[in-house]
C-alpha positions in Angstrom: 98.4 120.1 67.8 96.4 117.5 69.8 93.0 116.2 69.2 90.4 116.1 72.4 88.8 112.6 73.0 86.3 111.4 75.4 89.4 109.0 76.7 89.2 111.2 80.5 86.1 112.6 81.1 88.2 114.9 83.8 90.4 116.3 81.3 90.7 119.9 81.9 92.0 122.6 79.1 92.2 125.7 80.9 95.9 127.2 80.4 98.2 126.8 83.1 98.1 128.8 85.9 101.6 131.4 86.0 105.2 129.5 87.1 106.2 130.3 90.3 110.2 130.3 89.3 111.4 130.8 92.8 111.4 126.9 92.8 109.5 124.1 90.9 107.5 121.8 92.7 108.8 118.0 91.4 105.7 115.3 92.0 107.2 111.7 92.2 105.9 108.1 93.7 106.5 106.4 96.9 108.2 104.0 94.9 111.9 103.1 95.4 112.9 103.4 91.5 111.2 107.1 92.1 113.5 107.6 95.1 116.4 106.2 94.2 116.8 108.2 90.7 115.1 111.4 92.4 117.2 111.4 95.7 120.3 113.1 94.5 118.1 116.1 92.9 115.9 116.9 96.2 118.7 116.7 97.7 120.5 118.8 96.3 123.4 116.6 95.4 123.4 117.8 92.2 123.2 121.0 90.2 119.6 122.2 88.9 118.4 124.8 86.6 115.7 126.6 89.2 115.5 124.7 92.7 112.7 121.5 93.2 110.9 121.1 95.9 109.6 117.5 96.4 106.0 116.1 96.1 105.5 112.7 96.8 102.0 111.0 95.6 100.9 107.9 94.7 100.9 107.4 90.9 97.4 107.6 90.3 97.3 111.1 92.6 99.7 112.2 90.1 98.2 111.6 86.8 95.1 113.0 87.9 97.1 116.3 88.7 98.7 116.2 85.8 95.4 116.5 84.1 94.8 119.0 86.2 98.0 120.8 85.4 99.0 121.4 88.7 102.7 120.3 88.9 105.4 122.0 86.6 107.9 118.7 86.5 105.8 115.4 87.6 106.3 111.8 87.2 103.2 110.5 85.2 102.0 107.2 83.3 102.6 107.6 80.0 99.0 106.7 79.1 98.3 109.6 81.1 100.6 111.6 79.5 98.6 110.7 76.2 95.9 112.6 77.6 98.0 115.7 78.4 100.5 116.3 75.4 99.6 119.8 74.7 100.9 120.7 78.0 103.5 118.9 78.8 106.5 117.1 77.4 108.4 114.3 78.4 111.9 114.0 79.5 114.4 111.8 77.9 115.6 110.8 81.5 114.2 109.4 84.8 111.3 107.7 83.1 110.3 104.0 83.6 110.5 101.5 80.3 111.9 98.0 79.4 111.8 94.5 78.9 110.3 92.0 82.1 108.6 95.0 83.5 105.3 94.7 82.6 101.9 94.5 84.9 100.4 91.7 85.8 97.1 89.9 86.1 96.8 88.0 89.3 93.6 85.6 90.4 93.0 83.4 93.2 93.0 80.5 90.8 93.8 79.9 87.1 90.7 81.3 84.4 90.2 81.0 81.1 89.5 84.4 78.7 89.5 87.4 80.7 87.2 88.8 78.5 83.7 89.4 80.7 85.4 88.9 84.0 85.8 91.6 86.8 89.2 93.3 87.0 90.2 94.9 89.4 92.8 97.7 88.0 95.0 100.5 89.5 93.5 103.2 87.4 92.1 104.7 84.5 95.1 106.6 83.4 97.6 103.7 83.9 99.4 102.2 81.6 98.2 98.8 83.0 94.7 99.3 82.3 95.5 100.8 78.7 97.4 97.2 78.1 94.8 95.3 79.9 92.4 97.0 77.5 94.1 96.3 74.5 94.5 92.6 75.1 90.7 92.0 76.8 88.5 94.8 75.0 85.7 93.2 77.1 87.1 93.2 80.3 85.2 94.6 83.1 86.9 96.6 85.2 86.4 98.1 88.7 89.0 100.7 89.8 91.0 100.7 93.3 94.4 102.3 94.5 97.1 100.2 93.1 97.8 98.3 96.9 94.0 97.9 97.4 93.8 94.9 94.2 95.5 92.4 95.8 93.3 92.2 99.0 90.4 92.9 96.9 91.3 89.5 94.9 91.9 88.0 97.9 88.6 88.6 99.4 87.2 87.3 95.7 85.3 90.5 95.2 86.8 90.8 91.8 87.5 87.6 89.3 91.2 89.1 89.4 93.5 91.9 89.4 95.7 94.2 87.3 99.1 94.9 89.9 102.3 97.0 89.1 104.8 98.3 91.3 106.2 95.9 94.1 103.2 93.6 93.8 105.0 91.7 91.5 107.1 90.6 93.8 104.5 89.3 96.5 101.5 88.5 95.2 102.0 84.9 96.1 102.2 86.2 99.8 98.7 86.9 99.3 97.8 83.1 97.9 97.3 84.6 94.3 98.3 83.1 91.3 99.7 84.5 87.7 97.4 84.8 85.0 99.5 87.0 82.3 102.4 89.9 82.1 101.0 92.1 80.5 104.9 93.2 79.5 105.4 89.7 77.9 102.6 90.5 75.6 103.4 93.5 74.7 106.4 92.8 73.7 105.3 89.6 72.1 103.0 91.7 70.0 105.1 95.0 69.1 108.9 93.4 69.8 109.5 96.9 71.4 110.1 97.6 75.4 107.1 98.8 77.2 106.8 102.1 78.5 105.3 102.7 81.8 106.1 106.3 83.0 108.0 108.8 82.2 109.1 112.7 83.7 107.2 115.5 82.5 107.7 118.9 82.5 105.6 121.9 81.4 106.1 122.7 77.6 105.8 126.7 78.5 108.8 126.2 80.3 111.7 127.6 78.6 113.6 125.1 76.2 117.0 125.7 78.5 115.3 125.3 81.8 113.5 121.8 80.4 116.9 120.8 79.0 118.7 121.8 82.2 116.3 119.5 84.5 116.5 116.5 81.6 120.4 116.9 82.5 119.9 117.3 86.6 117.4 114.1 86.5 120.3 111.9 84.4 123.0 113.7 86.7 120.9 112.5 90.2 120.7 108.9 88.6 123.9 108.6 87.8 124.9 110.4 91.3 122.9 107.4 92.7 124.2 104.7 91.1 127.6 105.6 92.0 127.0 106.0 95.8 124.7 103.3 96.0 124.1 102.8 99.9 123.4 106.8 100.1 119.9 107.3 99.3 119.1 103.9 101.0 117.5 105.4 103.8 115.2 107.7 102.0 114.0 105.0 99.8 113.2 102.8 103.1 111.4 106.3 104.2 108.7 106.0 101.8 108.8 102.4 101.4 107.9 101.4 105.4 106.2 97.9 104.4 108.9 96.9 102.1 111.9 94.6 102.8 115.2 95.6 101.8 115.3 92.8 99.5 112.4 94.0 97.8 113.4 97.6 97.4 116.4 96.0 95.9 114.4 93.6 93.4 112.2 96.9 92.5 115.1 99.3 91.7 116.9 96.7 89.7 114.1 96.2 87.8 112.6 98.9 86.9 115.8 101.7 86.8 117.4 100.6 83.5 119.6 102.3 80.5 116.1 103.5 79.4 115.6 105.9 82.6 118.8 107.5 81.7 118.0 108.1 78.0 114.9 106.8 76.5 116.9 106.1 73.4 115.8 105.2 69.7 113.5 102.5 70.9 112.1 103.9 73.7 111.1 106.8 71.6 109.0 104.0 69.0 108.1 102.6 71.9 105.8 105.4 73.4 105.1 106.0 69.8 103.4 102.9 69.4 101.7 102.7 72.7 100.0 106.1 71.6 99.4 104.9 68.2 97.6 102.0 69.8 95.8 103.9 72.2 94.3 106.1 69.7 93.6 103.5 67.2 91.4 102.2 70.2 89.7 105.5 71.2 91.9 105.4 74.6 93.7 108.6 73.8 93.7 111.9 72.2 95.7 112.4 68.5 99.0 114.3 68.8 101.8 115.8 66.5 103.7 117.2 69.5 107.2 115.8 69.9 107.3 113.4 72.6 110.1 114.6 74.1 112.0 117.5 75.6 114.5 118.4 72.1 117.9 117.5 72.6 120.8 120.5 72.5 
């Protein structure tokens, strides 16, 4: 069972409300690795245990509703998952780790111990701001919607800011220099690759139906990487500010071997990160399995 912590003041722990299995509403980012693994499977491409019915939110959005329980299948941090274990569980495919995929800290100008100094940071429930926290305990952070921290730096109304998604690839269009990847010291610290999000699905589903969509999500990967130029123009859809090249940069990044199984190491991976997170008071205890079991 999980433990409650004051880790999301939000948290709610009402049960779920009743599954409407007519179709299953599937929450997922903007973001082209969302996109290009989820294309095939709102498609319909591929086969599926119950029909999905897309909902795309900004990553934040969705790990508040996840606390919130209001998506049965939902793409979610995974320190926000930390928070929402007894509910959900993860799927083994379609999630986001690796190596070179960390967060970054971004400034207009090289600083010293971040410890003290203004952050800005995508959210409470991020992974970012779980690995920010762990490095600078003393940081002080001010929250903003993940494409608001770069202007915000910009403007110097924070000392510097805490970026993920495509930011990585253009901070420096917004004159801001890089302070630390957060990824290179986590895996400087642990030796593991860093988990960032992952799939979840609600644990009263039934064990086949959870297994079934682990298996659709893999299939609509793997249906993507083999008809590559297909889900192109979804991807540019949701991604209207985005060069091609950068879409490009963002999917071969971030979509690895991990999103189609999360593997051995994944699996310590997360472990650790929650371990961590707990050993912090960032996260609720849990003796859940992690994942969706495997038939």
């Amino acid at each position: 069972m999980c433990r409650g912590s004051a880790g999301y003041p939000g948290r709610m722990i009402t049960a779920p409300s009743p599954l409407d299995t007519a179709a299953l509403d599937l929450g997922y980012s903007f973001c082209p690795n969302d996109t290009f693994i989820f294309y095939a499977l709102q498609a319909g491409r591929v086969p599926a245990p119950l029909p999905v019915r897309e909902v795309l939110e900004d990553v934040q959005t969705l790990n508040d509703w996840a606390v919130a329980g209001r998506l049965p299948i939902t793409k979610i941090s995974y320190r926000a998952y930390f928070e929402v274990m007894d509910r959900y569980v993860a799927l083994r495919a379609g999630g986001a780790l690796g190596r070179g995929v960390g967060p970054l800290v971004v400034a207009r100008e090289k600083l010293g111990d971040l410890n003290g100094r203004r952050v800005a940071s995508p959210g409470a429930l991020t992974t970012a701001e779980l690995l920010l926290r762990l490095a600078y305990p003393d940081v002080r952070l001010t929250r903003l919607r993940y494409d608001e921290v770069m202007p915000a730096v910009a403007r110097g109304e924070v000392d510097a800011g805490l970026i993920i998604h495509e930011s990585r690839f253009t901070y420096p269009q917004h004159g801001l220099v890089k302070l630390l990847d957060l990824g290179a010291w986590w895996e400087g610290e642990t030796g593991l690759p860093l988990p960032l999000g992952a799939i979840l699905v609600r644990r009263d589903l039934p064990l086949e139906v959870q297994r079934g969509l682990n298996a659709a999500v893999r299939v609509s990967l793997e249906y993507a990487h083999a008809h590559p130029q297909e889900p192109m123009a979804y991807i540019r859809q949701h991604a209207l500010e985005m060069s091609d090249e950068v879409m490009r940069a963002h999917i071969d990044l971030y979509v690895n071997d991990f999103s189609l199984d999360v593997g051995a190491e994944g699996e310590r991976a997360v472990r650790e990160l929650h371990r961590r997170a707990v050993e912090v008071g960032a996260a609720p205890a849990c003796d859940l399995p992690l994942f969706v079991a495997e038939g």
